[in-house]
C-alpha positions in Angstrom: 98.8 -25.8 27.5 96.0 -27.7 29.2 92.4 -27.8 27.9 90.9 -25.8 31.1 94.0 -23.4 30.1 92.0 -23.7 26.3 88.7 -23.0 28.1 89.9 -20.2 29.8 91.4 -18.2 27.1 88.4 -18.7 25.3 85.8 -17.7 27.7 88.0 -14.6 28.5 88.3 -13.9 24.6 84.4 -14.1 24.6 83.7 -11.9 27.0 86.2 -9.3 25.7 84.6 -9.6 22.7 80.8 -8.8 24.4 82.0 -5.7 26.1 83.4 -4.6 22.9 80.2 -4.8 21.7 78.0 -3.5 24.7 80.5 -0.4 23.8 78.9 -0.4 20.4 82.9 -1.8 18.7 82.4 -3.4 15.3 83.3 -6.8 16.5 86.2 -8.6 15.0 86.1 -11.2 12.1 87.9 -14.8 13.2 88.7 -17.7 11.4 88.2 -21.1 13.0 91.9 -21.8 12.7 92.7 -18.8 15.1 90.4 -19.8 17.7 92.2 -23.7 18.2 95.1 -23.6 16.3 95.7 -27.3 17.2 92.3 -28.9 15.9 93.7 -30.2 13.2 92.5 -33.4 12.6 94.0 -35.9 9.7 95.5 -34.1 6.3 94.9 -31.1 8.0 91.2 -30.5 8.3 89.7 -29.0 11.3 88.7 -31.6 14.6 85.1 -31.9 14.5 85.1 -33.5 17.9 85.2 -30.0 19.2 82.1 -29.0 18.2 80.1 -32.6 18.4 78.5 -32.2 21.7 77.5 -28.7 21.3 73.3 -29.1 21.4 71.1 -27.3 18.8 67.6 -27.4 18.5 65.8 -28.5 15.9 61.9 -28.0 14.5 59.9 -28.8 11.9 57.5 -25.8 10.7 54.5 -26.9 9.1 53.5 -23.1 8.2 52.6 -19.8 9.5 50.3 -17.1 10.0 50.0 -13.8 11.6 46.7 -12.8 13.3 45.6 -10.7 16.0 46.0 -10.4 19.6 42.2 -10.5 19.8 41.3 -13.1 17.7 44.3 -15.1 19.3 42.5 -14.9 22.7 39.3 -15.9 21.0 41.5 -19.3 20.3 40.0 -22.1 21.7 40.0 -26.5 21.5 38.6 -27.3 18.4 39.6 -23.5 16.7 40.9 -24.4 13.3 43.6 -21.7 12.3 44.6 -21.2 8.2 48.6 -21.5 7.7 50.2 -20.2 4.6 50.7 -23.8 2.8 48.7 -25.8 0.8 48.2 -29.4 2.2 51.0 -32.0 0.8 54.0 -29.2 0.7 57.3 -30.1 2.3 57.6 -29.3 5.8 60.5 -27.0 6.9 63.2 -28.3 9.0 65.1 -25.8 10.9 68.1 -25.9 13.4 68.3 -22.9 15.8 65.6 -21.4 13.4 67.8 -21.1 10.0 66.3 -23.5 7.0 68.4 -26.6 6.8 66.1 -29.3 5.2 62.6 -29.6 3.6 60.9 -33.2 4.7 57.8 -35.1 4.9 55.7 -36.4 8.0 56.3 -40.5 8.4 54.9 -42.9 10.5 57.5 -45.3 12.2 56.9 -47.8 15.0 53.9 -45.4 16.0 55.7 -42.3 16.5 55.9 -39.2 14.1 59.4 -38.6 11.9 60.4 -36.4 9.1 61.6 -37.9 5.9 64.1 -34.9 3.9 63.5 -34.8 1.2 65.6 -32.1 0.2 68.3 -30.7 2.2 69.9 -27.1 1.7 73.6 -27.1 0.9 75.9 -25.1 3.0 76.3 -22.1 0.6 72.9 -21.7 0.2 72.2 -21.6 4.3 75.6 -19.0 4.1 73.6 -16.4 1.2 70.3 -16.9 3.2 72.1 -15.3 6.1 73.7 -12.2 4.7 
């Protein structure tokens, strides 16, 4: 089987799986081995390369607030607005919005960077989801 034949089941199995949903169908619980059964990469492990070049985004949160819709029009250059931190805490570094890292703000050949300085381990991210 050819990789656009790989690329076709699995677009077709994705959009199955959406109209199942649209019909309000629990949808179905899949391993990664099911979905490329021949990813496996040396002693067995999945192929990583498969997922490589799949883009995420990534930002650094520096803290938050909620105000109102008013007093966000009222917003204006040089409006200073409070954020739930205290200056000096650990900046949150999140990939499509879930917690991965916390980090600091550095300084390298004049552009801004984030130093972690502690990173979340994988069963932590998984708990933080359910």
């Amino acid at each position: 089987m050819s990789d656009d034949d790989d690329i076709a089941d699995a677009w077709a199995a994705a959009l199955e799986q959406q109209e199942r949903e649209e019909r309000g169908e629990a949808p179905q619980a899949v391993s990664l081995n099911e979905l490329h059964d021949d990813s496996r990469g040396v002693e067995g492990r999945p192929d990583l390369e498969v997922i490589l070049d799949i883009p995420v985004t990534i930002s650094m949160e520096v803290g938050r607030t909620a105000i109102t819709i008013r007093n966000l029009l009222q917003l204006n250059q040089g409006s200073v607005i409070e954020l739930d931190r205290l200056a000096g805490e650990p900046l949150d570094v999140l990939v499509n919005g879930t917690l991965i890292a916390h980090g600091e703000v550095v300084v390298v050949n004049e552009k801004f960077g984030i130093r972690m300085t502690d990173v979340i381990s994988p069963a932590e991210r998984i708990k933080k989801l359910r």
